[in-house]
C-alpha positions as CSV (number, residue, x, y, z in Angstrom):
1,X,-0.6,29.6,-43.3
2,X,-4.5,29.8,-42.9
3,X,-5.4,28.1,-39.5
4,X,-7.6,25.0,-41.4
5,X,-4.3,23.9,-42.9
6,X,-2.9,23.7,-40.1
7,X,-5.4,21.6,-38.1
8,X,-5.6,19.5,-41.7
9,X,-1.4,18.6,-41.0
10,X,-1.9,17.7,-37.3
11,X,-5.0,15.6,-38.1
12,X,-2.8,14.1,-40.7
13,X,0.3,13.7,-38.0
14,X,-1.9,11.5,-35.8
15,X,-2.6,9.2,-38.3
16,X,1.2,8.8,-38.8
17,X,1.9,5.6,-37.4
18,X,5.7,4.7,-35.9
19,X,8.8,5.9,-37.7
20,X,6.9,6.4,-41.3
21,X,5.3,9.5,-42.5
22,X,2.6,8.0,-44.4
23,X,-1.1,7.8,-43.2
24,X,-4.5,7.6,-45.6
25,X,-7.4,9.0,-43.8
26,X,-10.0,10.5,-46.2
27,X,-11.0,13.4,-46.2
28,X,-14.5,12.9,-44.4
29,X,-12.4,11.8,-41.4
30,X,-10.0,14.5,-41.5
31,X,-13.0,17.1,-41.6
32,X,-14.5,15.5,-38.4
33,X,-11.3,15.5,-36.8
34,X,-10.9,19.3,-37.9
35,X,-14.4,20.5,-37.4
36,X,-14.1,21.7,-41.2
37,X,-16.2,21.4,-43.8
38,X,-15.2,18.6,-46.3
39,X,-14.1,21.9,-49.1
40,X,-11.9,23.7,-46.5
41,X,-10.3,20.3,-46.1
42,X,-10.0,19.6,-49.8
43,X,-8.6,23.2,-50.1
44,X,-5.9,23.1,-46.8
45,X,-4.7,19.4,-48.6
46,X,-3.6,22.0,-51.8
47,X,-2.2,24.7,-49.7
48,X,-0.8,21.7,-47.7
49,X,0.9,20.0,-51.2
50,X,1.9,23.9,-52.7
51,X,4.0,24.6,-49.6
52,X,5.8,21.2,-49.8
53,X,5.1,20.3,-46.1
54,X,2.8,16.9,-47.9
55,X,2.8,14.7,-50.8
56,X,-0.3,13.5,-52.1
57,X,-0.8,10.5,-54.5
58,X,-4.1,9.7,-55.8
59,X,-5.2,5.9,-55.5
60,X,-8.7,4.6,-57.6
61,X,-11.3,3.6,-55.3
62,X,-9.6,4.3,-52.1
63,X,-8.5,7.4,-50.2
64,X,-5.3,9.5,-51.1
65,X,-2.3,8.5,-49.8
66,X,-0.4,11.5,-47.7
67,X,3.6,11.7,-47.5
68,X,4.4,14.6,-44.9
69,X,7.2,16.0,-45.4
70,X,8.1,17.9,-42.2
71,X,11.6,18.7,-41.2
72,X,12.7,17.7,-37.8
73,X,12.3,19.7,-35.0
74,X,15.7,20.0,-33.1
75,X,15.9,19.6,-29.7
76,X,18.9,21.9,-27.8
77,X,20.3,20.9,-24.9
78,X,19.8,23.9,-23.0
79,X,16.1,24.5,-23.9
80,X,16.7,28.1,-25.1
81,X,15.3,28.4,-28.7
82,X,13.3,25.3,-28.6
83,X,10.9,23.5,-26.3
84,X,12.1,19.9,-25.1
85,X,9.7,17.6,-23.9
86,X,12.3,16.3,-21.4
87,X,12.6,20.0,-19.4
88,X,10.1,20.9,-16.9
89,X,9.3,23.8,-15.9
90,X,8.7,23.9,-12.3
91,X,7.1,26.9,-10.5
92,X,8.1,27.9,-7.1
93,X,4.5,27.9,-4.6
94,X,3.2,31.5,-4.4
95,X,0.8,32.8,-2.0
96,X,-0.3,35.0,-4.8
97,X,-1.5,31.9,-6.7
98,X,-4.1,29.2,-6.0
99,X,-4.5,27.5,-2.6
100,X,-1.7,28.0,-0.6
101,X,0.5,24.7,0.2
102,X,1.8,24.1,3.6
103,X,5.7,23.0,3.1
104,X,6.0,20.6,5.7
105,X,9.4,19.3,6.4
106,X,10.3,15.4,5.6
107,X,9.9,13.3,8.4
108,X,13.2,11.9,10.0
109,X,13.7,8.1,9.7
110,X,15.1,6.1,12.5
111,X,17.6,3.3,12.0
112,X,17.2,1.0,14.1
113,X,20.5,-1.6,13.8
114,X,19.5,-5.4,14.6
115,X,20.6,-6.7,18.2
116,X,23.5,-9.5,18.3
């Protein structure tokens, strides 16, 4: 798929709003949003709409009405196969890398128990 369609489905995607999958921008906005020219739009909605991934329904004096139809990305436990938002990735420091950050050790805490 050629890279304007592309940026035309995630420009549609965030105008998605909550659980649906229905948004109406026209396609001025969606060229802005894209930095396409209103054509390439027009053209990425029918490559869009051929390969199924949208729906589009025509409505008279207002903009078209977009279904996407995207299936859902699975999320695996493990993180291998698929990315999941709720895994981070944490490098160790490397001296090799960026400013150098001196580990300092936590500071010990002293109880200090109330008199009776």
């Amino acid at each position: 798929m050629a890279a304007p369609a592309k940026f035309v489905l995630v420009a549609l995607a965030e105008h998605v709003s909550g659980e649906g999958r229905e948004c109406w921008p026209s396609v001025s906005r969606l060229a802005r949003m894209t930095g396409c020219a209103e054509r390439t739009v027009q053209r990425a909605l029918r490559t869009l709409e051929a390969a199924g991934l949208i729906r589009v329904e025509q409505r008279a004096g207002r903009p078209a009405l977009y279904s996407l139809n995207l299936p859902p990305t699975p999320v695996r436990e493990s993180g291998v196969g698929g990315w999941d938002p709720r895994q981070r990735v944490v490098h160790p420091p490397s001296e090799s890398r960026g400013t150098p950050v001196r580990m300092t050790p936590e500071p010990e805490r002293t109880v200090r128990e109330p008199k009776h």
